[in-house]
Backbone as CSV, one residue per row, in Angstrom:
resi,resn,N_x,N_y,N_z,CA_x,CA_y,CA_z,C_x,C_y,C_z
1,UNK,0.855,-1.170,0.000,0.000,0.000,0.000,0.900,1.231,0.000
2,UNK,1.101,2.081,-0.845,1.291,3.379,-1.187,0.777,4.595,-0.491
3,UNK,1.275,4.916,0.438,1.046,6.512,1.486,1.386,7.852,0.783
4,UNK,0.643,8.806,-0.013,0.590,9.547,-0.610,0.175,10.781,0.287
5,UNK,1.505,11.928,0.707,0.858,12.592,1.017,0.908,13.728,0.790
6,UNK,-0.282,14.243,1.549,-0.833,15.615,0.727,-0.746,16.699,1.828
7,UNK,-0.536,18.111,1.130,-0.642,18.597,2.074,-2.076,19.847,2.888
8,UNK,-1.509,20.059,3.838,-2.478,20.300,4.659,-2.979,21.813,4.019
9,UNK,-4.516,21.845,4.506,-4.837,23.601,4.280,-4.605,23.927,4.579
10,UNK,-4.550,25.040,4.681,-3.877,26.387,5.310,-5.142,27.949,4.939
11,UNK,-5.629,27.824,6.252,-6.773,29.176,6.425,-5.995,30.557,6.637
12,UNK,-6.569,31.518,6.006,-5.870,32.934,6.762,-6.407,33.291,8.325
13,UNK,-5.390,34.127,8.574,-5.994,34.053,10.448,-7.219,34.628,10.099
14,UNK,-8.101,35.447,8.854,-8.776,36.418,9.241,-10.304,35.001,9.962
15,UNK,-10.044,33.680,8.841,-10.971,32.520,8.934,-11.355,32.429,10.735
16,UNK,-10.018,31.795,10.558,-10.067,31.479,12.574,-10.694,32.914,13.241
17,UNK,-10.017,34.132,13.080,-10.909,34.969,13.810,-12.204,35.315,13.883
18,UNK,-12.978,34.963,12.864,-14.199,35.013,12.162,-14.829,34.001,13.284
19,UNK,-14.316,32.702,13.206,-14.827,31.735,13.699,-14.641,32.085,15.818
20,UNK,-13.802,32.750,16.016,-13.623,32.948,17.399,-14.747,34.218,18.216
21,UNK,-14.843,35.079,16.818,-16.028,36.260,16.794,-17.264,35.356,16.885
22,UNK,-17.878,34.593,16.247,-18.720,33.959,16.294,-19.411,33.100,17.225
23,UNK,-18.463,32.774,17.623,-18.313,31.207,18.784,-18.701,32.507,20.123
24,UNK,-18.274,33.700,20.309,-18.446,34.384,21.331,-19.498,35.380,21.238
25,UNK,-20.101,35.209,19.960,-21.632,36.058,19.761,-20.767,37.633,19.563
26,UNK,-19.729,38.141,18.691,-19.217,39.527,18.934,-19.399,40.115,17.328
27,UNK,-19.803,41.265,17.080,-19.563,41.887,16.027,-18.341,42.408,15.541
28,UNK,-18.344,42.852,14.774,-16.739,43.303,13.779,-16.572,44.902,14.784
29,UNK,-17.786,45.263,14.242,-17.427,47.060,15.368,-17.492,46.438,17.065
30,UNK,-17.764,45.628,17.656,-17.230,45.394,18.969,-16.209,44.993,19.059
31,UNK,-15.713,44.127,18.270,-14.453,43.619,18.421,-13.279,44.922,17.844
32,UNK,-14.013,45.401,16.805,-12.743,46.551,16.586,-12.695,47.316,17.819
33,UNK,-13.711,47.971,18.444,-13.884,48.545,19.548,-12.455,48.385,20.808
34,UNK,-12.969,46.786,20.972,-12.218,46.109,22.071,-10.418,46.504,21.654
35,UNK,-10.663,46.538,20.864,-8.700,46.221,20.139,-8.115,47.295,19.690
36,UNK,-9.410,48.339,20.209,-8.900,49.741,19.340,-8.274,49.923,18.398
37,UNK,-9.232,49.442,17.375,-8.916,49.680,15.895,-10.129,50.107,15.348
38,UNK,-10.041,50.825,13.763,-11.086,51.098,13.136,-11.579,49.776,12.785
39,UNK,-13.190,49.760,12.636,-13.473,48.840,11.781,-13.105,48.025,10.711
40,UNK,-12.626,48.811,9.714,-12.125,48.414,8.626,-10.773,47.926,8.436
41,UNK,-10.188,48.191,9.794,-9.032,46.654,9.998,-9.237,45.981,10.247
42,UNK,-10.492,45.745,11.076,-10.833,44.161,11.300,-11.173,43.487,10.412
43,UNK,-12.449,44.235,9.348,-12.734,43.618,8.428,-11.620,43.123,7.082
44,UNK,-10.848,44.109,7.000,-9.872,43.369,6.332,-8.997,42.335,6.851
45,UNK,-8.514,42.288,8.128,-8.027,40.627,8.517,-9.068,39.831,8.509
46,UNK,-10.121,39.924,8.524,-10.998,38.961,8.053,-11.026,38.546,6.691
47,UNK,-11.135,39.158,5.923,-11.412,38.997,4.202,-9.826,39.197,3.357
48,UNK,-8.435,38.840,4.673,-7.357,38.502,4.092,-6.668,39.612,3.212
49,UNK,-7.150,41.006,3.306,-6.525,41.964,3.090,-5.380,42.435,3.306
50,UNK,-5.215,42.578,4.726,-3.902,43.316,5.768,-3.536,41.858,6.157
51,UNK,-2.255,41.923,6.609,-1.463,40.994,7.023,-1.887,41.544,8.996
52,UNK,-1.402,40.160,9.249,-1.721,40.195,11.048,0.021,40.619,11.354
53,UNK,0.053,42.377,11.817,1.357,42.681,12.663,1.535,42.074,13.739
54,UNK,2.920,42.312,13.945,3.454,41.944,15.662,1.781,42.461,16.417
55,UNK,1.677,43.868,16.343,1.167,45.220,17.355,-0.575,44.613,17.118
56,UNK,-0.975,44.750,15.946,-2.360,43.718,15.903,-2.405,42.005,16.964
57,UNK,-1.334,42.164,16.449,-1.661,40.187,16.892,-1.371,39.989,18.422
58,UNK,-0.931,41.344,18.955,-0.959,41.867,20.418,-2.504,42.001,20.932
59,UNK,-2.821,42.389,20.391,-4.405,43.113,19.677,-5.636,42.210,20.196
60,UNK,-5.395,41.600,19.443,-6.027,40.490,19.147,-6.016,39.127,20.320
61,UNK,-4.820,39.368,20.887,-4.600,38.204,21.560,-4.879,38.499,23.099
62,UNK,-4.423,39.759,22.932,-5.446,39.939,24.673,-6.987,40.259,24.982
63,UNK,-7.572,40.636,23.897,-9.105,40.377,23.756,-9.808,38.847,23.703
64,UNK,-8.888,38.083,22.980,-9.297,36.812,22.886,-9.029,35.847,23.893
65,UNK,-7.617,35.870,24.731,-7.202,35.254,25.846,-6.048,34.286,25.111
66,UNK,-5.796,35.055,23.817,-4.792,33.572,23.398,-2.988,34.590,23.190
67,UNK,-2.533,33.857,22.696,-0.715,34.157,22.612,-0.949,35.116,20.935
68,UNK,-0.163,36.097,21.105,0.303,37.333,19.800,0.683,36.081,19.183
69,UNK,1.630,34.958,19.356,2.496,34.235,18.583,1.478,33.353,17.907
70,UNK,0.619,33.033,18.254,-0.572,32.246,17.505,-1.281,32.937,16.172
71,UNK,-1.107,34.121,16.740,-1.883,35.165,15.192,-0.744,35.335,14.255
72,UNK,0.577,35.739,14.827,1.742,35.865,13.767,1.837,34.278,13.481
73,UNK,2.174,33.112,14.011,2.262,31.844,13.139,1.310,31.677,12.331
74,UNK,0.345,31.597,12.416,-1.340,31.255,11.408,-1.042,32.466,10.129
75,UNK,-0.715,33.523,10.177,-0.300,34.731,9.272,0.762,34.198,8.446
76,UNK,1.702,33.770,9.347,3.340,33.243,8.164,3.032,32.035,7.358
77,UNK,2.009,30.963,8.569,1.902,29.633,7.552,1.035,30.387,6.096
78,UNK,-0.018,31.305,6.491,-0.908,31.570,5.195,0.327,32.079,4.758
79,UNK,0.691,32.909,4.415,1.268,34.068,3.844,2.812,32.809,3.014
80,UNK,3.309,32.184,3.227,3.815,30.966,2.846,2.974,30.045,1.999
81,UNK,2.064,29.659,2.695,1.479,28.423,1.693,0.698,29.048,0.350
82,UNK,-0.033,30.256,0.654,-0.650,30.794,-0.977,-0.209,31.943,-1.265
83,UNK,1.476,32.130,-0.890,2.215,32.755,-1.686,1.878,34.341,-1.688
84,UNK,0.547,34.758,-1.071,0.221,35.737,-0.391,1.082,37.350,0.419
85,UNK,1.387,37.985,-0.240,2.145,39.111,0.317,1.308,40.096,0.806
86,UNK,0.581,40.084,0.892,0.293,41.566,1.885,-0.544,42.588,1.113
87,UNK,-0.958,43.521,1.289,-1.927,44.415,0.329,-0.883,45.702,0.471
């Protein structure tokens, strides 16, 4: 038997954040709120626009309860696997 393998997806963080907004019942303007940002940065890490900074993924990670280093890794694997640079 022949083990062929393939590789894995790879979501942009804006996916996972989408899904963490959700799971906690939060809107895009609350959550920008929380992270003090305009709206329209959130919505673009959502829809894979802006890349996730050091200073965002700070951002992000103490509103959510998780590690900056989790938003910058999930950012490098995307930004690596679909070749993706940045807007």
């Amino acid at each position: 038997m022949s083990s062929k393998l393939v590789a894995a997806e790879v979501f942009p963080p804006g996916e996972h954040l989408a899904d963490e907004l959700a799971a906690r019942g939060w809107t895009i303007p609350h959550f920008a709120e929380l992270i003090g940002q305009p709206v329209h940065v959130v919505a673009d890490v959502l829809d894979a626009q802006i890349e996730v900074t050091p200073d965002l993924a700070a951002a992000i990670s103490s509103a959510l309860g998780t590690s900056a280093q989790l938003w910058l890794n999930l950012e490098q694997a995307y930004r690596s696997h679909s070749g993706a640079h940045g807007a």
